[in-house]
C-alpha positions, 0 to 999 in steps of 0.5 A, spaced: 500 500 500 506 504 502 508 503 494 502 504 491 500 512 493 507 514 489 505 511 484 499 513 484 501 520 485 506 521 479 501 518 474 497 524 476 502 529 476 503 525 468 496 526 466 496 534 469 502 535 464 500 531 458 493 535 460 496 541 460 501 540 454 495 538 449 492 544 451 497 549 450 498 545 443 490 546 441 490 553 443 496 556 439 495 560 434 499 563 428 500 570 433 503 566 439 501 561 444 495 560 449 491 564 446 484 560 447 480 562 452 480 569 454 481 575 451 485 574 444 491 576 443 493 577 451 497 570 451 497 565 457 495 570 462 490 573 459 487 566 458 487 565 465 485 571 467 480 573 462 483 579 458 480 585 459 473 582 462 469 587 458 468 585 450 465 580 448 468 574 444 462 575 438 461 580 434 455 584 436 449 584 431 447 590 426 442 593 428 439 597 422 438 605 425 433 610 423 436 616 426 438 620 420 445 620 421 448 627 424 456 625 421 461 620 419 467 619 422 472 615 418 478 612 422 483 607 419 486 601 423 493 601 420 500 598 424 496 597 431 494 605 431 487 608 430 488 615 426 486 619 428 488 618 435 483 623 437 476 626 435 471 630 438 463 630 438 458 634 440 453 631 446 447 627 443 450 627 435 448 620 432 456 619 429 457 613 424 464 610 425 467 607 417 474 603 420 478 601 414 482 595 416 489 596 413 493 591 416 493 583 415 490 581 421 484 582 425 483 588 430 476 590 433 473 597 436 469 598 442 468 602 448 465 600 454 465 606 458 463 610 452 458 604 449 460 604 441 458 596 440 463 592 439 465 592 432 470 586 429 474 588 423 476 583 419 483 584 415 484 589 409 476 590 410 471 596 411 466 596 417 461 602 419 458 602 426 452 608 429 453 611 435 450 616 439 454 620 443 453 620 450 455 625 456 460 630 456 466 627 457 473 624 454 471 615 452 477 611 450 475 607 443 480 600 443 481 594 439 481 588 445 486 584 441 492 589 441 494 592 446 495 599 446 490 599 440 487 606 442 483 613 441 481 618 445 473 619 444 471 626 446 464 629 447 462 636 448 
């Protein structure tokens, strides 16, 4: 019985890191490793941890707007920036985003605290979103899967 725990021990810790090894070999990706579950493009840790916990996996569904459009706005995603890194917008404006996506890979854009709906930008493509621009104050636009993929968002 005494040789039967080690034994028994040392398979589990066998069948753990085999476990562990096929995951890591199942989540990789062309843009690194351990990229499965949690925020893309934010490795091992953002696996684990769950990224930045507030854009979701899946794009939102358009939904068709019958507000007249008060303006568009047109950013370019190009070499994990957004240009231009700053705009400004007027309290209550209905504002459609036209992004041309430059770049090779996948970027998206979103705001919680400024609630532009998370909108996915597939590679070399043109993708608008609507958005009605709340109260007075400075929101942060980001792509989730890069970090430091940033615009200042200001409304006046």
């Amino acid at each position: 019985m005494n040789r039967a725990v080690p034994i028994l021990a040392i398979a589990l810790i066998a069948i753990g890191v085999v476990g562990l090894v096929a995951v890591g070999w199942l989540t990789q990706t062309p843009f690194g490793y351990f990229q499965g579950y949690g925020s893309p493009g934010r490795g091992m840790m953002g696996g684990m941890m769950g990224g930045y916990g507030f854009a979701p996996n899946v794009n939102a569904t358009p939904v068709p707007s019958d507000k007249p459009i008060d303006r568009e706005i047109k950013i370019t995603a190009r070499n994990w920036q957004f240009d231009p890194p700053r705009m400004v917008v007027k309290k209550g404006e209905t504002v459609r985003f036209t992004i041309t996506n430059q770049d090779a890979v996948a970027h998206n854009f979103v705001s919680q605290d400024g609630d532009i709906t998370y909108t996915f930008l597939p590679p070399n493509a043109t993708v608008s979103v609507v958005w009605v621009a709340p109260e007075k104050g400075t929101y942060l636009a980001l792509c989730t899967f890069h970090a430091g993929m940033q615009m200042q968002v200001i409304v006046e």
